[in-house]
C-alpha positions as CSV (number, residue, x, y, z in Angstrom):
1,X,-28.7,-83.0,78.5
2,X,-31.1,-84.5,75.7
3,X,-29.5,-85.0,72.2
4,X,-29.9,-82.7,69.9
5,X,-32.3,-84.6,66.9
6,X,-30.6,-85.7,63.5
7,X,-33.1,-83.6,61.9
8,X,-32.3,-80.7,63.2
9,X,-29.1,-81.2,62.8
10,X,-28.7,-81.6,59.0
11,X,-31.6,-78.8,58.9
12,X,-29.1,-76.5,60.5
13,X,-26.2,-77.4,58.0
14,X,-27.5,-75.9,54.9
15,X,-27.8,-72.6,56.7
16,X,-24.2,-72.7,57.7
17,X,-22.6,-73.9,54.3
18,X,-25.0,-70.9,52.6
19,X,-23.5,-68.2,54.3
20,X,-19.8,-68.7,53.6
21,X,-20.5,-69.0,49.7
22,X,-21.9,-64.8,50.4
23,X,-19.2,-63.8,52.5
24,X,-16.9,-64.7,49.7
25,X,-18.6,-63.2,47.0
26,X,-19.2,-59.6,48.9
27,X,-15.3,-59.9,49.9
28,X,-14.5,-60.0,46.1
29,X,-16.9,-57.0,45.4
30,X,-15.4,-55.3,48.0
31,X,-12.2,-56.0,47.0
32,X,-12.9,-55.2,43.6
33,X,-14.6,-51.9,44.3
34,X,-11.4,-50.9,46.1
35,X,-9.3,-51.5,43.5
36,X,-11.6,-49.7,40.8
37,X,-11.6,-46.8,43.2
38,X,-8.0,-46.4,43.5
39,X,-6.8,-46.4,40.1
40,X,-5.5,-43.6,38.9
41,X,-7.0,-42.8,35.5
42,X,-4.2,-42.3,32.5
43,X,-4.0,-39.0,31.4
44,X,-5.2,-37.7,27.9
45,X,-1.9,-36.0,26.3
46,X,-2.4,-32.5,25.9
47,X,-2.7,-31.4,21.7
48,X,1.2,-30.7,20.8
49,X,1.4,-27.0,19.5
50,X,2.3,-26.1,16.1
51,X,5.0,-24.6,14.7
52,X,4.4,-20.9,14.0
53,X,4.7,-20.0,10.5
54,X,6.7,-16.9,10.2
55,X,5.0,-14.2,8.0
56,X,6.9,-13.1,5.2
57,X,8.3,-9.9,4.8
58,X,6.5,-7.2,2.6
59,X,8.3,-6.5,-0.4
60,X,8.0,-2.9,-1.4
61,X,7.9,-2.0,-5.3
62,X,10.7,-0.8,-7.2
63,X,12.5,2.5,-6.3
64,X,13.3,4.6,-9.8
65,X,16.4,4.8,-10.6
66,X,18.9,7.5,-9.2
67,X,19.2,10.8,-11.0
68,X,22.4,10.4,-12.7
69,X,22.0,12.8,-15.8
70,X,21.0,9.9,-18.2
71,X,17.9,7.9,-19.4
72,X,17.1,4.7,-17.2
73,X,14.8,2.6,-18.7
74,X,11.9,1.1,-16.4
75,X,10.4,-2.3,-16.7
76,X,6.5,-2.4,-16.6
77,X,5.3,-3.2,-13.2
78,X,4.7,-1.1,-10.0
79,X,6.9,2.2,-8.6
80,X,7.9,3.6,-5.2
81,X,9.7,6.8,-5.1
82,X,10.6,7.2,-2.1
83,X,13.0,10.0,-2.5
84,X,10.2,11.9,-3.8
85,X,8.4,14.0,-1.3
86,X,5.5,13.2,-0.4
87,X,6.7,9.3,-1.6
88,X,4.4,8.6,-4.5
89,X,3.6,5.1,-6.1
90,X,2.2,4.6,-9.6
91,X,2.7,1.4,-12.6
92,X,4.0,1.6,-15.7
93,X,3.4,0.3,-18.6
94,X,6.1,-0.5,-21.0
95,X,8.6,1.8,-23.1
96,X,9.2,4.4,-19.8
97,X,12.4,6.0,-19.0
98,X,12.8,8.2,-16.2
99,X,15.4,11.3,-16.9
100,X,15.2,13.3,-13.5
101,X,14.7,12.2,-9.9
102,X,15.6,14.4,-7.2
103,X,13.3,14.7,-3.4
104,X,11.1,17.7,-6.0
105,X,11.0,16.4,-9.1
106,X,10.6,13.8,-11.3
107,X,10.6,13.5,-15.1
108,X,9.2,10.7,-16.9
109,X,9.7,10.2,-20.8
110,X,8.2,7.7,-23.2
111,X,10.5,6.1,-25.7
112,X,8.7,7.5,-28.7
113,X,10.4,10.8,-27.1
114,X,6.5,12.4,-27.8
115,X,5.0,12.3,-24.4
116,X,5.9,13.0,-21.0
117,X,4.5,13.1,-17.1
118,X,6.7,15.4,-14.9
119,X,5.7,15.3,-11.4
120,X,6.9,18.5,-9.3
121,X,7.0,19.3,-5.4
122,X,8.2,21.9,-2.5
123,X,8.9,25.4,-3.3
124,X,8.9,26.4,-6.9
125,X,9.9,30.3,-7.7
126,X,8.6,32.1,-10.8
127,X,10.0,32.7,-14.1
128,X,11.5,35.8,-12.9
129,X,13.1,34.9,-10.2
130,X,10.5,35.4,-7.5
131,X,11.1,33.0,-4.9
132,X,8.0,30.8,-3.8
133,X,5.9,32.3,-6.3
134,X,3.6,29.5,-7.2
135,X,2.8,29.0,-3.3
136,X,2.4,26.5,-0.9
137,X,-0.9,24.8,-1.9
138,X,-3.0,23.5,-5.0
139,X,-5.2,26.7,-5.1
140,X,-2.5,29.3,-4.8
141,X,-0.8,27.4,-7.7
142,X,-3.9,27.7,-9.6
143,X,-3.9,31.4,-9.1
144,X,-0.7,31.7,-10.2
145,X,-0.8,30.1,-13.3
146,X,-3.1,32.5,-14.2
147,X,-0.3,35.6,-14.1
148,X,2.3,33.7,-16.0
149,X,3.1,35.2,-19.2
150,X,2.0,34.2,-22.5
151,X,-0.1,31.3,-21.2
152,X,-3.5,30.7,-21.6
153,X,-5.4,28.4,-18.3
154,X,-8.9,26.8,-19.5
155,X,-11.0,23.7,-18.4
156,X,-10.7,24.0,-14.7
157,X,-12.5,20.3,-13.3
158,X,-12.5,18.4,-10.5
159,X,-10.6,15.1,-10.6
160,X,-9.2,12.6,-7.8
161,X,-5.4,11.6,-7.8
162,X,-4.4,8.9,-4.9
163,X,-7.6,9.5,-3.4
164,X,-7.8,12.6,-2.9
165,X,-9.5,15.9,-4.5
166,X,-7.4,17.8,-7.0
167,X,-7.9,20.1,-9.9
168,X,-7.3,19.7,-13.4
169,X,-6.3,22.6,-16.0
170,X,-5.0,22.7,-19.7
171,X,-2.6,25.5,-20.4
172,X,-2.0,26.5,-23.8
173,X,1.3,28.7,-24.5
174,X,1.3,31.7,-27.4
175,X,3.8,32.2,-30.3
176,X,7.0,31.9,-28.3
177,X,8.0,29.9,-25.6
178,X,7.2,29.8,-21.7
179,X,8.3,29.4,-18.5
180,X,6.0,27.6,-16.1
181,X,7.9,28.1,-13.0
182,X,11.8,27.6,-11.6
183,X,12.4,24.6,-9.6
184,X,15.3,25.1,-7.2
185,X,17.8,22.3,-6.8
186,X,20.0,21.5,-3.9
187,X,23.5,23.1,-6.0
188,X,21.7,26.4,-5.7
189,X,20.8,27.0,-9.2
190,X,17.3,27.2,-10.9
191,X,15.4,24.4,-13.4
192,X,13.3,26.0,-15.6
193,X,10.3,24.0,-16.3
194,X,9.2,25.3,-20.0
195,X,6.7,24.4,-22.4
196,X,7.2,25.2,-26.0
197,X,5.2,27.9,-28.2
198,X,1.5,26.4,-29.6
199,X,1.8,23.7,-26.9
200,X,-1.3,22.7,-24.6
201,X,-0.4,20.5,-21.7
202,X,-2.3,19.1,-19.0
203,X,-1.5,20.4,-15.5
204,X,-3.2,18.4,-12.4
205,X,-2.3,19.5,-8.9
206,X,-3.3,18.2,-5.3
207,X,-2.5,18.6,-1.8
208,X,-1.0,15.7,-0.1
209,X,-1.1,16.7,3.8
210,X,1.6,19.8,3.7
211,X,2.6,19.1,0.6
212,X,1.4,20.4,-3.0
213,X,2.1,18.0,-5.9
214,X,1.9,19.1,-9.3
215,X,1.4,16.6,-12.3
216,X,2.3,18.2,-16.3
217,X,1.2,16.1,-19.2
218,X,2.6,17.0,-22.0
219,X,2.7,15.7,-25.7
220,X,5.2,16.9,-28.5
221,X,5.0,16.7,-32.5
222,X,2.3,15.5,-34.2
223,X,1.3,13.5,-30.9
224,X,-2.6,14.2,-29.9
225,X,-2.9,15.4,-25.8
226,X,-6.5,13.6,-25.5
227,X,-5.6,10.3,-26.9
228,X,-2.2,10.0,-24.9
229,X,-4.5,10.8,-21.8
230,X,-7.2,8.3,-22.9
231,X,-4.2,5.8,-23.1
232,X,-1.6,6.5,-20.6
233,X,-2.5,8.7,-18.5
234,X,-6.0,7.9,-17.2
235,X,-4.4,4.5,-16.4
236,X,-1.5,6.0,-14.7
237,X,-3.4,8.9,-12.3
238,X,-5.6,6.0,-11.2
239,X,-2.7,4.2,-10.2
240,X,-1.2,7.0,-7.9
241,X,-0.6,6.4,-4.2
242,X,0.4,8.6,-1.8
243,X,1.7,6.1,1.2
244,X,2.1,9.0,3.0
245,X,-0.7,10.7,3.1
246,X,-2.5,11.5,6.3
């Protein structure tokens, strides 16, 4: 068997020292590749969740104060009676007692003792006696101010109280003295709502669902009607809230 030549030899040992040098290098790729395949990504936290913020509670305005026989003074600000029925909200300004507050009736009296808002609900009999005379709703009320006695009913208009459509009347009373209407109380006896002789008050009165809720203005003295409604009274219908209300 000839020798192989030197030539061919070395020629053949280049070739065999290149190859290892590539082996090596694709088993560290491959290795590499591996390991970049199995790692397991870390894991974006999820956003912690806030706190809830409890919601306050809603704090209702000031009740009036109970009907005890006496004055009670009222601070300006905001009202709801709630004993009243329907519950109706109105403001104040300053210098406001209120001297009655029963579920049908309420009496509010400025301190110059010359001005007045009575607000009146439920069944309300005649000045005779007649039970339920002055009906169940704003236009049979109307009609029967219109048979009371020694009273005079001008200057019928449309207004809005709470939001909703009522009627507006000025009654003027004769020589003597008269009875409106009766309010009944709970002890079983009658509160006669009078206004005095010469006197011209305001009378405003809405339906409120079931309800009828009647509104007298009145002024005493030398007090003027139109500028206690320019001043108080304006401000205080346009206040009125009926929470109620359907």
């Amino acid at each position: 068997m000839a020798a192989t030549p030197y030539h061919a030899r070395v020629a053949g040992r280049p070739r065999s020292r290149a190859v290892a040098p590539l082996v090596l290098a694709l088993m560290v790729t491959l290795v590499a590749a591996g390991c970049a395949a199995s790692a397991t990504p870390t894991p974006t936290p999820a956003p912690a969740t806030p706190t809830p913020v409890p919601t306050p509670a809603t704090e209702l305005p000031d009740d009036l104060c109970a009907n005890t026989g006496a004055d009670c003074a009222l601070e300006a600000g905001q009202y709801l009676a709630q004993q009243f029925q329907p519950p109706i909200g109105f403001t104040l300004d300053e210098g406001w007692d209120n001297t009655a507050y029963i579920a049908g009736a309420i009496q509010l009296v400025h301190d110059n003792e010359t001005q007045s808002i009575a607000i009146v609900s439920g069944p309300l009999d005649g000045p005779t006696g007649k039970a339920e005379a002055a009906g169940s709703t704003a236009a049979q009320f109307l009609t029967y101010l219109g048979t009371v006695r020694g009273v005079k009913v001008a200057g019928r208009t449309a207004v809005l109280v709470g939001g909703l459509p009522a009627s507006q009347v000025d009654v003027t009373v004769g020589k003597a003295n008269a009875t409106l209407f009766e309010v009944p109380l709970t002890s079983g006896t009658e509160d006669p709502f009078d206004l005095r002789a010469l006197e011209t008050a305001r009378v405003i009165v809405v339906d409120v669902g079931t309800a009828r809720v009647v509104f007298i203005i009145e002024v005493f003295g030398a007090a003027k009607l139109a500028d206690f409604v320019t001043t108080e009274v304006q401000p205080f219908l346009a206040s009125v809230t009926f929470p109620a209300a359907p």
